[in-house]
C-alpha positions as CSV (number, residue, x, y, z in Angstrom):
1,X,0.0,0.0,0.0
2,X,1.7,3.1,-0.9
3,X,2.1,6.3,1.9
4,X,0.6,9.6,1.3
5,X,3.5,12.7,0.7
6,X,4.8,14.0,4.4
7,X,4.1,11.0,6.2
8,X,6.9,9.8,8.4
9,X,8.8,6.2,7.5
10,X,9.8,5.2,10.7
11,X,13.0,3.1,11.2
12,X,13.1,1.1,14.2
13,X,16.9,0.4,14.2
14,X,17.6,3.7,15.6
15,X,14.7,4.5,18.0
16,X,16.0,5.8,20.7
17,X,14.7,5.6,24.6
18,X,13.3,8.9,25.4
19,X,14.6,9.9,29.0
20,X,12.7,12.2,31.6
21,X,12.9,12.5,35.5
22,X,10.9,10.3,37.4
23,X,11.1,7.4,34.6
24,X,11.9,3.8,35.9
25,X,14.8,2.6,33.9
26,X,15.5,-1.3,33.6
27,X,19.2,-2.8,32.2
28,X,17.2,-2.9,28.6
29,X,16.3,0.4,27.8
30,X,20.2,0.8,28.5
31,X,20.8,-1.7,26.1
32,X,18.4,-0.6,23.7
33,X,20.1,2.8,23.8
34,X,23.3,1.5,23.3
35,X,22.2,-0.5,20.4
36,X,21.0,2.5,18.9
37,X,24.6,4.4,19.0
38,X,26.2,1.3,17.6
39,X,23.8,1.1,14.8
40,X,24.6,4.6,14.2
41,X,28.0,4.4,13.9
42,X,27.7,1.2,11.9
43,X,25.2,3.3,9.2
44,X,28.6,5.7,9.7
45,X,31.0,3.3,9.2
46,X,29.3,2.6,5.9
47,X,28.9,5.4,4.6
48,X,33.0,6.0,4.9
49,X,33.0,2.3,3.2
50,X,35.3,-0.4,3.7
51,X,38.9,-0.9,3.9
52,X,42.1,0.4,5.9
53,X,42.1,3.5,7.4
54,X,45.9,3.2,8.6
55,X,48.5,1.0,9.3
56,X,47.5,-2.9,10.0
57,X,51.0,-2.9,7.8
58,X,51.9,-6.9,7.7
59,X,55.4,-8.5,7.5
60,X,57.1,-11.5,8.7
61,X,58.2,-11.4,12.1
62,X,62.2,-10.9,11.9
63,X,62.5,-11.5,15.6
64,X,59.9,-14.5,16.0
65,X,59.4,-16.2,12.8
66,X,61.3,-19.5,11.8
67,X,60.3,-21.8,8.6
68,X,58.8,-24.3,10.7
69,X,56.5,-21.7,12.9
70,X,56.0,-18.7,10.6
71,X,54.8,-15.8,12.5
72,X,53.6,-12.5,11.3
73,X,54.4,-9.2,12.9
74,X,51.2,-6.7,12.4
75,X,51.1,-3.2,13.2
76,X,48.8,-1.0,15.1
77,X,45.5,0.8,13.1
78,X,42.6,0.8,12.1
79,X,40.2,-0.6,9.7
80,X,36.2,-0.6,8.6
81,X,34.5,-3.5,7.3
82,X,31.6,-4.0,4.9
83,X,29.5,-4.0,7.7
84,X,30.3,-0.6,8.7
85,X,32.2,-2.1,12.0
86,X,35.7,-0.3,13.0
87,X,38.4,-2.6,13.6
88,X,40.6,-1.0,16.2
89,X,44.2,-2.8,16.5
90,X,45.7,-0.8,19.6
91,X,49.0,-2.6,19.1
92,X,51.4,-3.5,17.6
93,X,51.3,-7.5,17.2
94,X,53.1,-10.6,16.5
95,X,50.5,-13.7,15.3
96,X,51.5,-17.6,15.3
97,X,50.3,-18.9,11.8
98,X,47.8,-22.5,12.2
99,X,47.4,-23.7,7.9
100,X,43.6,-23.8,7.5
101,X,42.2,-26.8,5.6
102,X,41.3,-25.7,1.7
103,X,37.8,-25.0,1.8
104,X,37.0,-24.4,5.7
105,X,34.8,-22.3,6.4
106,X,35.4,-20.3,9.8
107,X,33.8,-16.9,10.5
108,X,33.8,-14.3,12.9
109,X,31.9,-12.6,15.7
110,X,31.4,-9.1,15.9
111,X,29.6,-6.8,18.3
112,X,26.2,-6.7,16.4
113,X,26.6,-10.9,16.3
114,X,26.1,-10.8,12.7
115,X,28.8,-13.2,12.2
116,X,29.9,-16.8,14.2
117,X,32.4,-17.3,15.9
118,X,35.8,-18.0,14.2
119,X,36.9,-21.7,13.6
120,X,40.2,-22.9,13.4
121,X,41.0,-25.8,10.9
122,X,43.9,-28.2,11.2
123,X,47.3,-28.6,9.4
124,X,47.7,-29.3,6.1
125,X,50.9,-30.1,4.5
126,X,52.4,-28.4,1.3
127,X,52.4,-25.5,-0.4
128,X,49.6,-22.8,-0.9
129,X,48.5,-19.6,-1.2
130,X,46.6,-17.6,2.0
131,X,44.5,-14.3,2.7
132,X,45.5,-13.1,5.8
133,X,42.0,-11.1,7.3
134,X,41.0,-9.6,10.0
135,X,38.0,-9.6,11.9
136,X,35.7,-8.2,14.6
137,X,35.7,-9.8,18.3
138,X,34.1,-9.3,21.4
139,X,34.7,-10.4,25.1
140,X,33.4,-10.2,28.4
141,X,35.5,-8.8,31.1
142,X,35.3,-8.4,34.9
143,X,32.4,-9.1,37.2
144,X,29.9,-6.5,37.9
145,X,28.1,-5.8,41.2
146,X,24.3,-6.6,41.6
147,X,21.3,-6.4,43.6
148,X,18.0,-7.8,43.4
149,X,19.0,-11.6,42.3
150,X,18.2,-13.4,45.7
151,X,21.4,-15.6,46.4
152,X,21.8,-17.1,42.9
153,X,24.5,-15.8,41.0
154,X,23.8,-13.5,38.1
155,X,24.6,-15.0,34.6
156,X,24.9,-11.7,32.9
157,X,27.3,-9.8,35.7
158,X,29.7,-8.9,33.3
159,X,31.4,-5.8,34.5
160,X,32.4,-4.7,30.5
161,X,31.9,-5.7,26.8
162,X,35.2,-5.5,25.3
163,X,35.3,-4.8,21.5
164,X,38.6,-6.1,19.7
165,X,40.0,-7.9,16.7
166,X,41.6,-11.3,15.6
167,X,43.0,-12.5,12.8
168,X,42.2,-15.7,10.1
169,X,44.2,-17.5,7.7
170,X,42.0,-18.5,4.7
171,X,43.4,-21.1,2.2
172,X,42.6,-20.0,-1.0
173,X,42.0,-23.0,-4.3
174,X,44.6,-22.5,-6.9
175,X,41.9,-23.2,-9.6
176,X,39.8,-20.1,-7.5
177,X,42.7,-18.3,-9.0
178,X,43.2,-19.9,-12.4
179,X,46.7,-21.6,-10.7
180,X,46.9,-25.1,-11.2
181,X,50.5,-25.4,-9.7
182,X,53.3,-23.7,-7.6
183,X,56.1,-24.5,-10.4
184,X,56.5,-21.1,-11.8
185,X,57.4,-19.4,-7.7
186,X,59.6,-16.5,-9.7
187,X,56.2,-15.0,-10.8
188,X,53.7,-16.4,-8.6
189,X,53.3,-13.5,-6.5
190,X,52.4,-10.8,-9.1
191,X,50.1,-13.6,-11.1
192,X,48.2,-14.1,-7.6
193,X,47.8,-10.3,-7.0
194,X,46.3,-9.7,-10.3
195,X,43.8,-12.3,-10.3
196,X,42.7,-10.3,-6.5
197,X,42.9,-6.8,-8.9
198,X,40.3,-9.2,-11.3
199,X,42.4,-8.0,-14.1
200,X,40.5,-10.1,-16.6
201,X,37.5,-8.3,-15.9
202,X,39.1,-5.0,-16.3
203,X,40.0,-6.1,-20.1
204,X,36.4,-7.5,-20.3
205,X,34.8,-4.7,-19.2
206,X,37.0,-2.3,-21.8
207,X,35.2,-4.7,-24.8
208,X,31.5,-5.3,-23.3
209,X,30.9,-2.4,-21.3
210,X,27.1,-2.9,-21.1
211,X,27.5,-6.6,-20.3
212,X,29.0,-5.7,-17.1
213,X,28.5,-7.5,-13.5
214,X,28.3,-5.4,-10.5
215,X,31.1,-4.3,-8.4
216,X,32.3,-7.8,-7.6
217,X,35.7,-9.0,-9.4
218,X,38.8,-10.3,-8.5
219,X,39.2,-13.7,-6.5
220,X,38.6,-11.5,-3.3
221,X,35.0,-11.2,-4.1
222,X,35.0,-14.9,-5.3
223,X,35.5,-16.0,-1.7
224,X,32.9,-13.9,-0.4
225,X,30.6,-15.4,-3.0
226,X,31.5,-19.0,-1.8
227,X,30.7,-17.7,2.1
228,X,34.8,-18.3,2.6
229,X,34.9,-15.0,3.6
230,X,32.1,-12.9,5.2
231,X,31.6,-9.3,5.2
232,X,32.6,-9.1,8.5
233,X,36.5,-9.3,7.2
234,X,38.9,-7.1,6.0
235,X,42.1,-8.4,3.7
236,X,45.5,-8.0,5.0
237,X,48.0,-9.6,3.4
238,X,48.2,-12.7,0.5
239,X,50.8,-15.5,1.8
240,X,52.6,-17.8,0.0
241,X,53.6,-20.4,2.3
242,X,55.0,-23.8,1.9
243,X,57.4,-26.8,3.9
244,X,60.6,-24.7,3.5
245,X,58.1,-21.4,5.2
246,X,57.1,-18.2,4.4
247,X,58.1,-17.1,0.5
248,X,56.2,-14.5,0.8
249,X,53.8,-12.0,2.3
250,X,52.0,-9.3,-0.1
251,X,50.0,-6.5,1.4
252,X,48.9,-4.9,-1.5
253,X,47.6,-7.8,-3.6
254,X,44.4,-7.4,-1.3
255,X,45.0,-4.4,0.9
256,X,42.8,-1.8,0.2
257,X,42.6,2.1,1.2
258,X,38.9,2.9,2.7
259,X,36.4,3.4,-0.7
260,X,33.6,5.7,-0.5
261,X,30.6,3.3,-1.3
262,X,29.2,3.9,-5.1
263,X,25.7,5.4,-5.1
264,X,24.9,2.6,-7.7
265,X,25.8,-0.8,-8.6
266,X,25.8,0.4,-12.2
267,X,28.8,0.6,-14.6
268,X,31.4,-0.1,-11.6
269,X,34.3,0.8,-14.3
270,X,33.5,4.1,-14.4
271,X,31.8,5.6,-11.3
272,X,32.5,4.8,-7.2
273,X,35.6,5.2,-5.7
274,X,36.6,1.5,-5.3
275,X,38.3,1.0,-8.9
276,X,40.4,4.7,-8.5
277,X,41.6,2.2,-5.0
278,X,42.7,-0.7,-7.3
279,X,44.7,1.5,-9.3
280,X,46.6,2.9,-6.6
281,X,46.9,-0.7,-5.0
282,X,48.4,-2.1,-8.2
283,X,51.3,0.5,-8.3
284,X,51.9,0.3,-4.2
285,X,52.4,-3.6,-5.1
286,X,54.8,-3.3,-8.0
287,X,56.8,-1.1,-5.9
288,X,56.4,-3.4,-2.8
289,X,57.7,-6.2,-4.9
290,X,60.4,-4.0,-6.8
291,X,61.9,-3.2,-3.3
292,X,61.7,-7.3,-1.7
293,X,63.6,-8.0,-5.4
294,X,66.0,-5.2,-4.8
295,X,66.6,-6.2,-1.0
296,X,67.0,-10.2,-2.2
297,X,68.2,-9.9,-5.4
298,X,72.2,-10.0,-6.9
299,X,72.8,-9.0,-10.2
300,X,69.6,-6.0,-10.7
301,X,71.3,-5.0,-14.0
302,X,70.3,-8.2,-15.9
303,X,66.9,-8.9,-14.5
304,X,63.9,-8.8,-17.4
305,X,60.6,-8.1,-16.0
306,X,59.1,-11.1,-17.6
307,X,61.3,-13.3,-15.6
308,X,58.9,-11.4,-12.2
309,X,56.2,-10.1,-13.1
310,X,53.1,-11.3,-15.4
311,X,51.8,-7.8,-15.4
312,X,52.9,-4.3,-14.6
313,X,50.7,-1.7,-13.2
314,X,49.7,1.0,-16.0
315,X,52.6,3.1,-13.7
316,X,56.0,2.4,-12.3
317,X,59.3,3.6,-11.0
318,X,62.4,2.0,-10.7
319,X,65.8,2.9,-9.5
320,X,68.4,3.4,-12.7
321,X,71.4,1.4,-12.7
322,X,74.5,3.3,-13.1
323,X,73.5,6.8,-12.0
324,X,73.8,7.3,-8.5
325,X,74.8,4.8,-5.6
326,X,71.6,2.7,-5.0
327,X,70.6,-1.2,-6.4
328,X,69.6,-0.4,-9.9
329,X,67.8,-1.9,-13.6
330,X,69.3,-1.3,-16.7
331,X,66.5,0.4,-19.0
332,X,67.0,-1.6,-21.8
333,X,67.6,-5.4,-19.9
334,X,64.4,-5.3,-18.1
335,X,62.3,-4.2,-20.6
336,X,63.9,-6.5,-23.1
337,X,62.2,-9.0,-25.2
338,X,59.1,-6.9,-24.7
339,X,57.7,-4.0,-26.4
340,X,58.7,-0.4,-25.1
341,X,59.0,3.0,-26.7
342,X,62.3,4.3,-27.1
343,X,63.4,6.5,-23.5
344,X,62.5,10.4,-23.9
345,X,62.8,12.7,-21.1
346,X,60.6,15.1,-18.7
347,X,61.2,16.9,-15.7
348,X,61.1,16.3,-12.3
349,X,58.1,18.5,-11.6
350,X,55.8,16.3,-14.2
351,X,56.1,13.2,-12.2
352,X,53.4,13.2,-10.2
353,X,50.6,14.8,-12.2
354,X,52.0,11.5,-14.7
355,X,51.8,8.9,-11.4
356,X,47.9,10.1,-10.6
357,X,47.0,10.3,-14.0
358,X,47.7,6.7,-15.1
359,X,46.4,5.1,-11.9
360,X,42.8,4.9,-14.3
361,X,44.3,2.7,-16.9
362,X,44.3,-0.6,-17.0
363,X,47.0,-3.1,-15.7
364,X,50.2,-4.3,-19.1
365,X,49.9,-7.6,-20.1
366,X,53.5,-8.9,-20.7
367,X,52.4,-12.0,-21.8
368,X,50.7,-10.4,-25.0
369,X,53.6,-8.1,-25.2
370,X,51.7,-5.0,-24.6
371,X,53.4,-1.4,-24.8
372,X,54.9,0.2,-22.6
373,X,56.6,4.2,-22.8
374,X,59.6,4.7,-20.8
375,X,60.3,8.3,-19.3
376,X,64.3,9.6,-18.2
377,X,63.6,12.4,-15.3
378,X,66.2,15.0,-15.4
379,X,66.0,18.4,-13.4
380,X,68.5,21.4,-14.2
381,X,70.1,19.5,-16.7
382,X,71.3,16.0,-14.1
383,X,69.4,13.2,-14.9
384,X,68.1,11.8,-12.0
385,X,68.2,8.1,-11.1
386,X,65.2,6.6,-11.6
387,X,62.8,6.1,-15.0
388,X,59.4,5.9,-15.1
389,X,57.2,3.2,-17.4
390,X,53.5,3.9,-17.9
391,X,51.2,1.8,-20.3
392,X,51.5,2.9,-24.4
393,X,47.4,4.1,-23.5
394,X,48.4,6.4,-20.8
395,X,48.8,10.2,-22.5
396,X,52.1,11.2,-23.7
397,X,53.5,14.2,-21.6
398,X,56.6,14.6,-23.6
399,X,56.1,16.9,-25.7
400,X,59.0,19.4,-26.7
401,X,59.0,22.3,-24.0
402,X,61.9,24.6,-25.0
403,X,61.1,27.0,-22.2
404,X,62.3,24.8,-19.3
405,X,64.2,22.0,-20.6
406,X,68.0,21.9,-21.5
407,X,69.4,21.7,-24.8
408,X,70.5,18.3,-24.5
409,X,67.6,16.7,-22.5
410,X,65.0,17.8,-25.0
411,X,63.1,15.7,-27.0
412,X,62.9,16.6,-30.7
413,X,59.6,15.4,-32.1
């Protein structure tokens, strides 16, 4: 039956107890206003939208961890989930890794109860590939005083309600990701973050843009579609983790900055705030990787990035062997056997305008051998040493500019 113009909707989630002197107040009105604040800062928390708000940075623990007990050193911050929930992390904290069976399906609790409790699987053997999550928690702390229960002990003296967090290993399927083995390890961890970026549905969506799904892609949103994850989650970390340990841990395959919720489900490519997030998440994990490889790695100068990565993020820096003191690539090694423009230069100053700008464009294919342009950064005439690579469909922004570049570091078109 449809409601006449001005009348009120009312929403029973966030009634509220009216107080007055004189009333007679009982422990549930006291609950029931409680439960009101907490849905409002729930229907808060959503509106800010999912994801980290800061730190909940995740490493292996270089004090702690050993190959046969693999623990994880987490920092303090804070995080919402899709539930609108904050996730508070107070410190900073070192976490024992337990493998989860493939395919179990533990949850978590929150303070709302939406969620069960967590359930922890038992060991399995081998290699696989992890999400690290975290979740909502909630414990009961202290006894309270009371009156008016006779000589029975009260069961719901509990002198606090205290929120926290706690974190889950999930095992993910290899075939969840398109993997059906662990052989090729040297590029494993950039082929397991794209398929969390959903790369092939970026390249879908570029040929069949009115054929496309809602915001769901990427093997992230799988999960949640097979109840392996809930909503009550938030990503951490990818792990690669097999008999020898920990080869790896990657934040920013899954990590993901808070995103403003879209105000429609419609053509996710192009509105809501959550694809501008995977763009900036891609570069943060090429240059997360570029610095383990640096850190790891002899011999920079004659690494190709097709013997690391799969795909490159439609931006990237790297460090330029032979000009200054730092680890370096040479230009022309890593990019060989692939196809690349030849080097022009820009200045310093046009970096980052370049750096924001491509963060819309889709993820290079090496595979297929797709373009790249390379860009030399000099500033009052020293070139500086890094380069920058950005995909051939990002703009060109090296054009000739006489009035501020040097003779010699101009680019004659």
């Amino acid at each position: 039956m449809a409601v006449n113009l001005l009348t009120p909707i009312l929403s029973t989630r966030t009634r509220s107890i009216n107080f007055f002197n004189g009333r007679l107040l009982a422990g549930e009105d006291l609950t029931t206003e409680q439960q009101t604040n907490r849905v409002a800062h729930t229907l808060l928390g959503k509106a800010i939208g999912g994801g980290v708000v800061y730190g909940l940075e995740v490493a292996e623990s270089k004090q702690s961890s050993t190959p046969a007990a693999p623990v994880l050193a987490i920092t303090q911050g804070l995080a919402f989930n899709n539930t609108g929930a904050a996730l508070l992390l107070d410190n900073d904290t070192e976490v024992g890794l337990v493998r989860p069976a493939i395919g179990s399906t533990g949850t978590v609790a929150n303070i709302f109860e939406d969620c069960k409790p967590a359930e922890s699987g038992p060991y399995i053997a081998g290699a696989g590939v992890y999400l690290l999550t975290v979740g909502p928690a909630n414990v009961s702390q202290g006894l309270a005083e009371v009156s008016g229960t006779g000589t029975t002990q009260a069961s719901c003296n509990s002198k606090y309600n205290v929120q926290g967090v706690q974190f889950r290993l999930v095992a993910v399927d290899a075939k969840l990701i398109g993997l059906l083995d662990f052989n090729d390890v040297a590029r494993l961890r950039n082929y397991v973050a794209y398929q969390c970026f959903g790369v092939a549905d970026w390249n879908n969506w570029g040929h069949a843009p009115f054929d496309m799904p809602g915001n769901q892609f990427g093997a992230v949103d799988a999960l949640r579609s097979r109840q392996l994850l809930t909503d009550c989650e938030v990503p951490l970390a990818v792990l690669f983790w097999t008999a020898d340990g920990l080869q790896f841990v990657d934040m920013w395959a899954v990590r993901r900055r808070v995103a403003r919720p879209a105000a429609t489900q419609d053509w996710p490519l192009f509105v809501g705030d959550r694809r501008a997030s995977e763009g900036e998440a891609m570069f943060l994990q090429f240059q997360d990787q570029l610095e383990s490889i640096r850190d790891t790695e002899p011999n920079l100068p004659a690494l190709h990035a097709g013997d690391r990565f799969v795909y490159l993020p439609p931006v990237g820096l790297l460090p330029l062997y032979g000009v200054g003191g730092a680890p370096g690539f040479d230009l022309a090694t890593f990019f060989s056997g692939q196809s690349y423009h030849d080097p022009v230069f820009i200045e310093a100053p046009r970096v980052q305008p370049i750096v924001r700008t491509a963060f819309s464009y889709a993820p290079v294919n090496l595979v297929n051998r797709e373009a790249v342009r390379i860009y030399e950064i000099v500033d009052r005439g020293n070139v500086l040493p890094y380069f920058i690579f950005t995909s051939i469909f990002v703009p060109f922004e090296a054009e000739a500019r006489y009035d501020v570049s040097a003779w010699n570091f101009s680019n004659f078109l």
